[in-house]
C-alpha positions as a printed NumPy array, in Angstrom:
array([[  4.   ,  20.769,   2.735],
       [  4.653,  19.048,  -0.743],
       [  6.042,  15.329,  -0.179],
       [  6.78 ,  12.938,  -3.03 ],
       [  6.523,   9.689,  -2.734],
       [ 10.325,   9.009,  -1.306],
       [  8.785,  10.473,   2.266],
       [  6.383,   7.558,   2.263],
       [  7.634,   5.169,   5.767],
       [  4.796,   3.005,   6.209],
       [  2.212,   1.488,   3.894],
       [ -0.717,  -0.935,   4.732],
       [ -3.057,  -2.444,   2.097],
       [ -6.105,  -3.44 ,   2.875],
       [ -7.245,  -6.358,   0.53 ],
       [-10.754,  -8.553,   0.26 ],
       [ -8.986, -11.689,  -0.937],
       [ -5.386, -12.286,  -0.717],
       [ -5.861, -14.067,  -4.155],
       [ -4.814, -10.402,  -5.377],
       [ -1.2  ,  -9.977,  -3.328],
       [  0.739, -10.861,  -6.101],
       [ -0.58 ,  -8.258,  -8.395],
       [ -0.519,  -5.397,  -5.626],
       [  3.319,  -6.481,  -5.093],
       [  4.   ,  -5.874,  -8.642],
       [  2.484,  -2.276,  -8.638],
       [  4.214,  -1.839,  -5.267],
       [  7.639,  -2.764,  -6.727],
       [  6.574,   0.09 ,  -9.598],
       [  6.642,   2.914,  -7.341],
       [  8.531,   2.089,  -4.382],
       [ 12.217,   2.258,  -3.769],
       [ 12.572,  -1.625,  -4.029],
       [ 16.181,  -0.658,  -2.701],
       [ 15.495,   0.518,   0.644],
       [ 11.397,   0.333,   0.625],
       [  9.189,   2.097,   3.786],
       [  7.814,  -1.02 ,   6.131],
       [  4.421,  -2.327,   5.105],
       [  2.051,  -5.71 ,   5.641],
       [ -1.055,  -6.663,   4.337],
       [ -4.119,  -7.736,   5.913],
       [ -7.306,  -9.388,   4.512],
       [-10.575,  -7.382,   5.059],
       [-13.846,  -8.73 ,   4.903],
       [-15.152,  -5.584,   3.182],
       [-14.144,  -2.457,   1.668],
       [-16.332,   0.894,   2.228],
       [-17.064,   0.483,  -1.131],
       [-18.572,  -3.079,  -2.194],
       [-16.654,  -2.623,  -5.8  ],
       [-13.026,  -2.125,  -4.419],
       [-10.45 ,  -4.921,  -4.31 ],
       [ -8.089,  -3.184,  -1.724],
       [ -7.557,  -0.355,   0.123],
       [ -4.242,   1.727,   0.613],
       [ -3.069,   3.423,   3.699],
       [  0.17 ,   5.562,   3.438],
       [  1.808,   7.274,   6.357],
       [  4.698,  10.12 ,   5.208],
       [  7.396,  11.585,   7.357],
       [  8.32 ,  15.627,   6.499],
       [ 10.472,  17.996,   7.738]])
C-alpha cells in the first residue's frame, strides 16, 4: 500500500526533555498540513532505546 504523508491521523513524539518542543513544532509545521493537521501530543520520556536520541516519533496512517 503506498501512503504519503497526507494519510498520516495521529502522531506522538516521544521526547527526553521538553526543552526541545519548540524545535520539534517547527519541523512538525514543515511537513504537516498546518491547515487541517492529524491529532498528536507529546510526552516526556525518561529514556530513548537509544541513549543518543532526543525524541522519538510514532505515526499512525489511515488507507483505503
Amino acid at each position: 500500500m503506498d501512503l504519503t504523508f497526507d494519510a498520516v491521523v495521529k502522531l506522538t513524539f516521544f521526547l527526553t526533555d521538553f526543552h526541545h518542543l519548540a524545535e520539534m513544532r517547527a519541523v512538525h509545521e514543515e511537513f504537516v498540513n498546518t491547515a487541517s493537521p492529524p491529532a498528536s501530543r507529546a510526552v516526556q520520556v525518561a529514556a530513548l532505546e537509544h541513549p543518543e536520541l532526543l525524541i522519538e516519533v510514532e505515526a499512525i496512517a489511515a488507507g483505503p
